[in-house]
N, C-alpha and C positions, 0 to 999 in steps of 0.2 A: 171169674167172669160171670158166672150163674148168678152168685149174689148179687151183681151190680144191677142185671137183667131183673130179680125178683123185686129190687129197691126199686128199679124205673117205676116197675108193674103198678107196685103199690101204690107210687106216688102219682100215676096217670088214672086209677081208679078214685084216690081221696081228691085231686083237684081240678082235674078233665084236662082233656086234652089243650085245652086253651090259656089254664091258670098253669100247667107244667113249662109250658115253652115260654110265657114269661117269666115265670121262675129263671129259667136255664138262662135268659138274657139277662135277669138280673144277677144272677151269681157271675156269668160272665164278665159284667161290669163291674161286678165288686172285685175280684182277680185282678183285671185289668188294673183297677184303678190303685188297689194294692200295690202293685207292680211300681207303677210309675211313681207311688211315693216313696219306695225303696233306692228308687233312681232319677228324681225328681229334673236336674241337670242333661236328661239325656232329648231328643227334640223328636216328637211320634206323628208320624207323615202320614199314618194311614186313615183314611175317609172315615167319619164316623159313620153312626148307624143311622142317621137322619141323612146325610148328603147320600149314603149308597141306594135307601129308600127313593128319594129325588131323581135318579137313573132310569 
């Protein structure tokens, strides 16, 4: 857990605070989208990230 803590650190020092959390959303979407090509047949109901912004 320490180590993951030290990685955050470094990475919120080398990109700021604002180039990290688009990181995290883009790796989020890369996961995701992984995901659903491993099970491309299956039907994903949940709101994207533009319609929940829209709220």
């Amino acid at each position: 857990m320490g180590d993951l803590l030290i990685i955050i650190l470094i990475a919120v020092l080398i990109f700021g605070k604002g180039r990290a959390a688009q990181a995290r959303r883009d790796l989020g979407d890369t996961v995701r989208n992984f995901k659903n090509g491993l099970h491309p047949d299956e039907i994903n109901i949940t709101p994207g990230r533009k319609e929940v912004e829209k709220r």
